[in-house]
N, C-alpha and C positions, 0 to 999 in steps of 0.2 A: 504494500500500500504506500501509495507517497503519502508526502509532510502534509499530515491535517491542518498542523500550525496554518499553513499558507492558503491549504482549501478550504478553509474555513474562516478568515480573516474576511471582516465586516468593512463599511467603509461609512463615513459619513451621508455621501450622498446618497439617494433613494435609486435602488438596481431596478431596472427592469427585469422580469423574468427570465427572460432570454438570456442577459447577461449573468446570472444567476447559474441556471445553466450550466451554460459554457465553462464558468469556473469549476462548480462541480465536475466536470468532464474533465476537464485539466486536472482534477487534484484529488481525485479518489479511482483506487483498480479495487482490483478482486483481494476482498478478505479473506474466502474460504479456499482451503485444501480443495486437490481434486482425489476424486477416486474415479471406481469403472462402477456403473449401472447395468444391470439387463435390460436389454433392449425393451423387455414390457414392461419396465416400470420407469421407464426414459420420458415421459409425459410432463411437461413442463419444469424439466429440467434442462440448466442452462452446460453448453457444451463448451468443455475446457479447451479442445484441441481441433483444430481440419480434420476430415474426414474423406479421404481419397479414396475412389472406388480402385479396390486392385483385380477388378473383372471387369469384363462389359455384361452391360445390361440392357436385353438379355443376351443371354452366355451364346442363343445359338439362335441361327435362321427359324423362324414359324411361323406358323397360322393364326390369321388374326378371326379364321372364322374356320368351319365344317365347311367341307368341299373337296375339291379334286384337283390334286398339284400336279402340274405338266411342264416339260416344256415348253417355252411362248415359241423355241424355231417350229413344233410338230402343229401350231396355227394355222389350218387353214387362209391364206390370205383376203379371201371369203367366204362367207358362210358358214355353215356350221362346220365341225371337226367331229368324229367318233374315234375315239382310242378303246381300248383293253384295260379292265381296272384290271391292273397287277398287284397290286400290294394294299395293307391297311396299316394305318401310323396315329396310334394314339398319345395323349398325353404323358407322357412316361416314358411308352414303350417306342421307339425309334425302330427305324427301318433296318432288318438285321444283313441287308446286304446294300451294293451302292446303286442309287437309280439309274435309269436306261431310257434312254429315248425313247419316244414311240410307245409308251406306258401313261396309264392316268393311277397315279395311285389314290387311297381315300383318304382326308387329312380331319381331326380332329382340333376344333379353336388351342393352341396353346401347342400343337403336337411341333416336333423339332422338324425342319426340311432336311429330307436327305441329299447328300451331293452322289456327284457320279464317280466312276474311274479316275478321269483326268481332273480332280474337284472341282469342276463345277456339276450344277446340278439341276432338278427342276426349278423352276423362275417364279410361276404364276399358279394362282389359284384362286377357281371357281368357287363361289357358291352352292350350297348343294340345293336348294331351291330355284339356282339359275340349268340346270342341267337335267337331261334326260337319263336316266339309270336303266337298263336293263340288267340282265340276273351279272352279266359277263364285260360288259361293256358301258359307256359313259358318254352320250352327245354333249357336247359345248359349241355354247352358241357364240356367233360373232363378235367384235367389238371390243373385246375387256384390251386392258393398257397391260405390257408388262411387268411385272412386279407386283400387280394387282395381289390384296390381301398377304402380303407377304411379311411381315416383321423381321428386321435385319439385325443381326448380331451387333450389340452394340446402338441402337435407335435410341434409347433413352439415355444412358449413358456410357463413356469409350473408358476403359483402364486408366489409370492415369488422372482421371478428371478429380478437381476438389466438391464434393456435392453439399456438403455440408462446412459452415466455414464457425471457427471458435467462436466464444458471445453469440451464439445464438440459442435462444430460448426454442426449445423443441414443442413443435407440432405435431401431430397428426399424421402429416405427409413426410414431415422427418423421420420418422418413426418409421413408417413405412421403406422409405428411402435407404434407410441403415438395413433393415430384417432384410430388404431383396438385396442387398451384399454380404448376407449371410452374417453379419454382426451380431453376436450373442450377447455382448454388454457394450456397454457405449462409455467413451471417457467424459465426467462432468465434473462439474464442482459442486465441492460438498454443499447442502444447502444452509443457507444463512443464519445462526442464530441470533434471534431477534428478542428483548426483551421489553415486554411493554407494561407501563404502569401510571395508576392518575395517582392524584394527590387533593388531598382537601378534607378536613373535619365535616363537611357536609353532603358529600358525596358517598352514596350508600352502593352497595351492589343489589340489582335485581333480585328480587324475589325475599328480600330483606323489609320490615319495616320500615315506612318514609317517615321518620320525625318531623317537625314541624321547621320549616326552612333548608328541607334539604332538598338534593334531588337525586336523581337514579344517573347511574356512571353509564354513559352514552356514548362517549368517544372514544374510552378505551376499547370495549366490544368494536366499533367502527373501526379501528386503526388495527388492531389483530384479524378480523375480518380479509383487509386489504393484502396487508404480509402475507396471508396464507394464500390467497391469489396468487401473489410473487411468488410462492414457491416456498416459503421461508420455516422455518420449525420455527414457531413462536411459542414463549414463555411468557406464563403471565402472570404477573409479579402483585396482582393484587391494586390495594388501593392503601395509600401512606397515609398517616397522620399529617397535621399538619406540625411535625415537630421536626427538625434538623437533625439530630442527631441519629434517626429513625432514618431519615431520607439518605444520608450522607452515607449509615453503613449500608444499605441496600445497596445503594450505587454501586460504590466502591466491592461488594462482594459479586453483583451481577456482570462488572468488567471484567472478572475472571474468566468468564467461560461462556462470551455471549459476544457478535459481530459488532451488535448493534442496540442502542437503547434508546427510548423514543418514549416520549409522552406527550399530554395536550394540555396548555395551561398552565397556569403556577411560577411562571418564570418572568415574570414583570418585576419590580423594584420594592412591592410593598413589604412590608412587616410580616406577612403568613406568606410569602410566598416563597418558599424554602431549597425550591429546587436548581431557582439560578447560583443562591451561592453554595449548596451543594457541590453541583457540578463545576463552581470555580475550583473551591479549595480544592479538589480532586484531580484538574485538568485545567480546564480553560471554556468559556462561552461567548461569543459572538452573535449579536441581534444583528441580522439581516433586514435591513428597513425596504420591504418591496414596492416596489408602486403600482402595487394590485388589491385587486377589489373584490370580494372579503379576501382577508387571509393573512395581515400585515401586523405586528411583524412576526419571524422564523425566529428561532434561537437555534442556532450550530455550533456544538463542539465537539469536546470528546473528554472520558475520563480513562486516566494512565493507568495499567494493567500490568503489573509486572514492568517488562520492557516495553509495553507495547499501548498503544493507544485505541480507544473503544469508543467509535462516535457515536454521537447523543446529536439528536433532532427533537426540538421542542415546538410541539406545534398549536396554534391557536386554541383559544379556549372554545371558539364558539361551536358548535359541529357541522355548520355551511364551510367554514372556514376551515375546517379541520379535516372534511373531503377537499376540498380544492384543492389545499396546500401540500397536502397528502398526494392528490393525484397530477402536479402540476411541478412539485418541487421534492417532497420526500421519495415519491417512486422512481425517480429517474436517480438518486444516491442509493435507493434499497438496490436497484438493477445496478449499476456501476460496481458496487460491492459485492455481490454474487457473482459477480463475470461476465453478465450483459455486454455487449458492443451498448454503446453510446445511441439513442434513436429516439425523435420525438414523435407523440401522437399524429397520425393521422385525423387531419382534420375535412370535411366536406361541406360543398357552399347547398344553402335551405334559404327560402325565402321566411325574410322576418313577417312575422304577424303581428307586429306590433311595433307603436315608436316609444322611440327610448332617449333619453337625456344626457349624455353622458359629462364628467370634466376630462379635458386633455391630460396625456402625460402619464396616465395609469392604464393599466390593463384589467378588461371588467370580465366578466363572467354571471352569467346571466341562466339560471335553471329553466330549461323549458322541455314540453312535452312535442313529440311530432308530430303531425296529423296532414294528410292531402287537403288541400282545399276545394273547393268545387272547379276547379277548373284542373285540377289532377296533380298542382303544383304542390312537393312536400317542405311543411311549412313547420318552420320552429312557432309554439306557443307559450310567451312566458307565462310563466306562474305569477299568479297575483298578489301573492306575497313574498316579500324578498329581504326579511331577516335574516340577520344570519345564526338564529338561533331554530329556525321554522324546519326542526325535519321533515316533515310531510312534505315540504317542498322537493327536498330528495326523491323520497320515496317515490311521488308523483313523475318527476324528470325522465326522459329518456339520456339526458344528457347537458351541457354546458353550452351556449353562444357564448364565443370567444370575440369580444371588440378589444381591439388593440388599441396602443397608446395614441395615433393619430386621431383616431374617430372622437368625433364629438358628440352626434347624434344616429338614429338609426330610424327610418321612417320602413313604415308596413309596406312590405310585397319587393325592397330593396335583400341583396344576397346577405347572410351574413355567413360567418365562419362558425360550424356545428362541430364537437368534440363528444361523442356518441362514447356513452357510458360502457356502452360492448366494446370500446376501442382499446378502455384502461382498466375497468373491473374482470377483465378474463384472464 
């Protein structure tokens, strides 16, 4: 990992997100070990090393359908063709001598082409739906191109190629990709441990008695939620008193054996809020003043571990703010630390449903739900409330309108920039 010192050094003036970012990208790698995975349990796991296919894919010439492999020279120039079925070739089982001109053998989707004496071999093949069968023989009709339904040794991918490249978070199709190179485990890194916890004498945990003045711990849940998204083995640390000396030995015991420590709130300058000088005396902390909307400000640091240093993300109290900031600035540090390549959200343009007010110089975000309009056009709809304490606002969202610091205003039926929930909750 590089110097947190530096990646995490705050400035006076007010970061835009982006530049935000950036820095993070510059000044944090991969915290965790890697090991080897089996390929079925490789599922969003992030992949430590290249992955070069040392075959081609596939290994050999075949059938992309059922039908009758020929030579395209034994083609009639017109009209139909009748050959001799000589042989049958199924999936598996291969043709146990070399083919021969002037033969139709029967091919099975998937089955290998055989070559001849001088290797080459049959070219082409029918459909079996396109041709006439009697008990001995095979009519093919006019027309087909050479090479017709044939899959060539090597179509997907040649020896040599890199198919999968390190930092990258494994899919589905990755997955796949690895198992048809015959990969029994896959190298990744180990996954992140994360440890999360709130703070407050008035914060209860669910399913506990609400005293009077208190409320139920909302961000915590939200924030372990997210990490286990990413992939991450999260620890949950409960909820702290509001007393220093509680808060400081937790700390200091969960940098032993944890990537990463994150909480929401508690880290302002007041009298009960214990966790920013906590995490000084420990380390060091850093307010990031963003000039975004909710979400401001971030606290970043890290607490010293033995030799080694354990960063801390302290994130807004509110829980509007506490998603955004989460999915806008802590995700892209949770990913850099696990081994991720560096990549921001996919963003796409919706027509706004609504106008909007904005000030210059910040970056807003705005919860809305999607819906087509009568004219088929799919239109971001804000939510009518936009506290940033309003979960239901969440809940309700398919996702974020992202206005950038230029924009001032935003009138109904103009494009804006859509940041879809499925883009960063999966």
């Amino acid at each position: 990992m590089n110097d947190l010192d530096d990646c995490f050094r705050s400035d006076d003036e007010r970061l835009t997100v982006g530049e935000a970012v950036r820095r993070f990208a510059n000044g944090i790698g991969p915290a965790a070990d890697t090991e080897l995975t089996p390929t079925a349990e490789a599922h969003g796991r992030i992949l430590s090393a290249d992955i070069t296919a040392h075959l081609d894919t596939p290994p050999s010439d075949n059938s992309a359908v059922d039908g009758y492999v020929v030579y395209f020279g034994d083609l009639a120039e017109e009209g139909e063709t009748t050959l001799p079925i000589a042989g049958r070739i199924a999936a598996g089982h291969p043709l146990d001598r070399p083919a021969k001109p002037g033969e139709a053998l029967q091919i099975f989707t998937g089955a290998p082409v055989p070559t001849g004496k001088n290797g080459s071999g049959p070219d082409t093949i029918f459909m079996v739906e396109d041709c006439q069968v009697t008990e001995n023989s095979v009519t093919l009709p006019a027309g087909i191109k050479r090479g017709a339904n044939l899959r060539r040794a090597g179509e997907d991918v040649k020896a040599g190629t890199v198919v999968l490249r390190a930092g990258a978070r494994l899919r589905p199709p990755d997955i796949a990709m690895a198992a048809s190179l015959g990969l029994s485990d896959i190298p990744v890194y180990r996954r992140l441990k994360a440890a999360v916890f709130s703070t407050g004498d008035e914060v209860r945990e669910p399913g506990t008695p609400l005293d009077a003045g208190c409320i139920y711990d909302a961000n915590r849940f939200a924030i372990m939620a997210m990490l286990e998204r990413l992939g991450c083995e999260v620890h949950d640390l409960g909820i702290f008193p509001d007393d220093r000396a509680t808060i400081e030995g937790a700390l200091k015991a969960a940098a032993q054996d944890h990537d990463l420590l994150m909480t929401s709130g508690g880290v302002s300058k007041g009298e009960e809020d214990h966790v920013r000088a906590s995490v000084e005396a420990l380390g060091a902390v850093n307010f990031w003043n963003l000039a975004i909307k909710p979400g401001r400000p971030v606290a970043l640091g890290y607490v010293e571990a033995s030799a080694a240093k354990t960063p801390f993300v302290g994130l807004p109290g509110n829980p509007v703010a506490v998603m955004v900031t989460f999915l806008k600035i802590a995700r892209p540090i949770v990913l850099l630390l696990a081994g991720a390549g560096a990549s921001e959200p996919s963003l796409f343009k919706v027509a706004a449903g609504f106008d909007f007010e904005k000030k210059p110089g910040r970056r807003e975000w705005l919860r809305a739900s999607l819906a087509h309009s009568d004219s088929g056009v799919l239109t971001a709809n804000k939510y009518s409330e936009d506290g940033s304490g309003i979960i239901s606002s969440l809940v309700a969202a398919d996702g974020l309108v992202e206005l950038d610091e230029d924009l001032t205003s935003v009138r109904q039926g103009e494009l804006v920039d859509f940041l879809s929930f499925n883009e960063v909750m999966s």
